[in-house]
C-alpha positions as CSV (number, residue, x, y, z in Angstrom):
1,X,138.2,150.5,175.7
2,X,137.1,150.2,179.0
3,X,133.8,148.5,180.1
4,X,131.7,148.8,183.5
5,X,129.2,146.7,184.3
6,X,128.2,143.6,186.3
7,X,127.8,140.5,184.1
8,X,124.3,138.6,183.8
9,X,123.2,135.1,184.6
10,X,125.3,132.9,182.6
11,X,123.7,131.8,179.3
12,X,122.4,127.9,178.5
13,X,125.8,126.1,178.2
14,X,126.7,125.9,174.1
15,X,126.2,123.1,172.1
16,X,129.7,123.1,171.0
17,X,131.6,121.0,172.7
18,X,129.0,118.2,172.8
19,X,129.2,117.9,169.0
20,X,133.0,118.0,168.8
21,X,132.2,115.1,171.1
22,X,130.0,113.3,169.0
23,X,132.0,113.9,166.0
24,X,135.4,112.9,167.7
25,X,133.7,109.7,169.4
26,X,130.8,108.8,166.5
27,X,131.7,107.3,163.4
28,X,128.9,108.7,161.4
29,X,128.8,111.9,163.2
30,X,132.8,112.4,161.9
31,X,131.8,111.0,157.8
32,X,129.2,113.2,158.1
33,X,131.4,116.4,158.7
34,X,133.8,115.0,156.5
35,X,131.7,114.5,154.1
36,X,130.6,117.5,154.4
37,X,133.6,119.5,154.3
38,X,134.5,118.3,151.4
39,X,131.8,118.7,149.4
40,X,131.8,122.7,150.2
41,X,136.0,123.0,150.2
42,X,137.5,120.6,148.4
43,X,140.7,121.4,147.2
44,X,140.2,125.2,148.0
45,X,138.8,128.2,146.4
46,X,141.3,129.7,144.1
47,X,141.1,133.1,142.9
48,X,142.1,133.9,139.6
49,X,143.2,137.1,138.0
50,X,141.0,139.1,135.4
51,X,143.4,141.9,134.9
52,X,144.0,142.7,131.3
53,X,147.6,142.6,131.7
54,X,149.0,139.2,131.2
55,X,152.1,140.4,133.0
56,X,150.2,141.6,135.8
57,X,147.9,138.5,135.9
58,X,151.2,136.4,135.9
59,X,152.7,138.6,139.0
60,X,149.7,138.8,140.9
61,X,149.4,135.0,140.8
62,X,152.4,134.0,142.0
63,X,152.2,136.4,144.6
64,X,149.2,134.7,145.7
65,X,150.6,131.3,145.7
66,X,153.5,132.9,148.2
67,X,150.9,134.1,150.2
68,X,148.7,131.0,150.2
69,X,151.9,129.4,151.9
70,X,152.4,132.0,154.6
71,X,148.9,133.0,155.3
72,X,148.5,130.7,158.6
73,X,149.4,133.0,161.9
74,X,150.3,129.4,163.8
75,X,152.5,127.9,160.7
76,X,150.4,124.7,160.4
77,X,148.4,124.8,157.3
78,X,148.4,126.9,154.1
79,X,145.4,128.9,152.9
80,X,143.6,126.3,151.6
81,X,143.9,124.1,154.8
82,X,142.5,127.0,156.8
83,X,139.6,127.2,153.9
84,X,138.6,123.6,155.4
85,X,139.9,124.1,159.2
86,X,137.5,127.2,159.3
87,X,134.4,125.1,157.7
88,X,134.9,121.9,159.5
89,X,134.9,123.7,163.2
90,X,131.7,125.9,161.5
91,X,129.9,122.8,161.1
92,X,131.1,121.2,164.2
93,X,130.7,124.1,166.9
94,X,128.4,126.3,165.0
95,X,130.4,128.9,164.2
96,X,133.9,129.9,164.0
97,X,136.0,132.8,163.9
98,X,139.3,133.9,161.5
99,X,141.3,136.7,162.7
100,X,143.3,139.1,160.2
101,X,146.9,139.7,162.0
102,X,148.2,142.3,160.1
103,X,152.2,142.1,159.8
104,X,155.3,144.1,159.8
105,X,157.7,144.6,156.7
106,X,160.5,143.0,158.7
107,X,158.6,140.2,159.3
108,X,159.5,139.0,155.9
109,X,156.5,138.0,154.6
110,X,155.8,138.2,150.6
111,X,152.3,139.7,152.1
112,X,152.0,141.6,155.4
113,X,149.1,139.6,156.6
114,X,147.9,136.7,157.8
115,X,144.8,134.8,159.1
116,X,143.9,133.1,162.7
117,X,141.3,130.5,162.7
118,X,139.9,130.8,166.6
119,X,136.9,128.0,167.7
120,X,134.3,130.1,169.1
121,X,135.7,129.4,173.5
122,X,137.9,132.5,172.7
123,X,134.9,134.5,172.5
124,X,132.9,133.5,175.3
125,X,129.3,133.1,175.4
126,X,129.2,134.4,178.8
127,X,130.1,137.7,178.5
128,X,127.6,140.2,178.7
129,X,128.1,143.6,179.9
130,X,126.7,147.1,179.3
131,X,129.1,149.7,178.7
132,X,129.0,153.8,180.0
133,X,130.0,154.3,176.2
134,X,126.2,153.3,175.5
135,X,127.7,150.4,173.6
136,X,126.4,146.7,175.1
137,X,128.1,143.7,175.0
138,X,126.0,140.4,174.2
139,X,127.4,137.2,174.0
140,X,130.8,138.9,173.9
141,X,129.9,140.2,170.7
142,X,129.7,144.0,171.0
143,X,127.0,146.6,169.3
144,X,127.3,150.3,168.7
145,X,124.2,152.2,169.5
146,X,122.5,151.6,166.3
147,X,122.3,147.7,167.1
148,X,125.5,147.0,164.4
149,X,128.4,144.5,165.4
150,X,131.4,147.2,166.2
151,X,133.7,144.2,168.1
152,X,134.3,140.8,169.3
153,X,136.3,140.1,172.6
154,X,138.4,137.3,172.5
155,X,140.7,136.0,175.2
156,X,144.3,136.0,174.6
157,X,144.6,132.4,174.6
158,X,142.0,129.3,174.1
159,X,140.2,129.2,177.8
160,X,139.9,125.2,178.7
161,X,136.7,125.2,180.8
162,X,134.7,128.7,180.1
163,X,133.1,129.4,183.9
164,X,137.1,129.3,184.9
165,X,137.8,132.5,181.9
166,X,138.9,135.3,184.1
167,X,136.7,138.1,182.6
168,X,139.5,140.6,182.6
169,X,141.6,139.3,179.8
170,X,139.2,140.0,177.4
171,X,140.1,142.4,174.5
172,X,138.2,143.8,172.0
173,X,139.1,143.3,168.4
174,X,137.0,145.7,165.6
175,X,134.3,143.5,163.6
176,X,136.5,144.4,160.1
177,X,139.0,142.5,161.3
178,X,137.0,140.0,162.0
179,X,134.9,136.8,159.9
180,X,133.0,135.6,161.8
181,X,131.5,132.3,159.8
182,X,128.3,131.1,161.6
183,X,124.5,130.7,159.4
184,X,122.1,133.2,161.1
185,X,118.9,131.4,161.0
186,X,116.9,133.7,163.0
187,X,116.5,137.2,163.0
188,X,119.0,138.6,165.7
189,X,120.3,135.9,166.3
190,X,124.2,136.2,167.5
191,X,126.1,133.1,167.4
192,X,125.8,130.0,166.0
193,X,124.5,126.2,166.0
194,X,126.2,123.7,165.7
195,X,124.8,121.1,162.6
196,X,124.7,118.2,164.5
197,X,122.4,119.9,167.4
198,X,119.0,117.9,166.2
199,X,120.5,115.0,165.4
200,X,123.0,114.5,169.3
201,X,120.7,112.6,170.9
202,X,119.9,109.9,167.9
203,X,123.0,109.8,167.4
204,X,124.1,109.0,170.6
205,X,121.0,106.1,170.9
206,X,122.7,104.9,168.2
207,X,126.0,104.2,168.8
208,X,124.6,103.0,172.0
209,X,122.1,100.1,170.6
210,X,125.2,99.1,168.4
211,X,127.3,98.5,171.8
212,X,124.7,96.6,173.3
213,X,123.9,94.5,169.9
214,X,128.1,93.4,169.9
215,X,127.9,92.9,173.4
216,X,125.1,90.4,173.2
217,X,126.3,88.4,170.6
């Protein structure tokens, strides 16, 4: 898919990245998120079976538990760790995306699938295009011509300062293949907000008066 257009004015710069400051640098910002995550995670949510078959239930389950061992694309964390890697970066960019890879039989996998947790720089606020397809790119979330989400374009690797992302390597990957985890608060609205965005600056006059408190005594 091929898409003409000249971009627009780049957007307000995210909030992001300022609260994966905070939350990296603040003490309370981090047990906050923390707390947080653990309180919606936990442990995991584990399916179970309902089949009537106990056989079935039994062989579906430990399927499952295979799975939940191979379901991370970058080999780091099982599924439950990605449950909690996905809500943490939610709550600390504003949104966040997991991509379904799906595999091939030789890959050897007890499933042919498995997840990608992205942080929302692979799909770059800045892109906005419109297309000679009628579709329209906003955000570098793409709608169809009925206003409906039909793709997001991602880069093919995490950008490290997004006015350097050369706009070319974008691809489009369909929405079903797609979660994109983010709380839409507003009518329309396309990407997320970070939790901490209300709350940056007090924290931040916080940490400060508690410098200047050790420092004079």
């Amino acid at each position: 898919m091929v898409q003409k257009g000249t971009r627009s004015t780049p957007r307000t710069k995210p909030f992001g990245p300022t609260s994966r400051a905070a939350v990296r640098n603040d003490g309370y910002a981090k047990n906050a998120i923390d707390r947080l995550v653990s309180e919606l995670i936990g442990t995991g949510l584990k399916p179970l079976s309902q089949a009537d078959d106990p056989q079935f239930r039994k062989d579906i389950q430990a399927l499952w538990l295979r799975w939940t061992d191979e379901s991370d694309a970058d080999g780091l964390l099982d599924f439950y760790g990605q449950q909690a890697q996905a809500t943490r970066c939610w709550l600390e960019a504003g949104e966040s995306f997991t991509r379904m890879r799906p595999r091939l039989p030789e890959d050897g996998l007890s499933v042919p699938l498995q997840l990608q947790v992205l942080e929302p720089e692979y799909c770059p606020h800045t892109y906005t295009l419109t297309g000679q397809n009628g579709n329209f790119i906003r955000a570098g979330v793409e709608f169809n011509a009925i206003g409906r989400r039909s793709a997001y374009w991602f880069a093919p690797s995490r950008p490290g300062d997004p006015n350097d992302l050369i706009q070319a390597d974008l691809r489009p990957v369909p929405v079903d293949a797609v979660i994109h985890l983010f709380d839409p608060l507003r009518p329309g609205q396309i990407r997320g907000v970070p939790l901490l965005t209300q709350a940056l600056i007090k924290l931040h006059d916080l940490d400060t008066f508690d410098d200047a408190t050790l420092l004079r005594q």
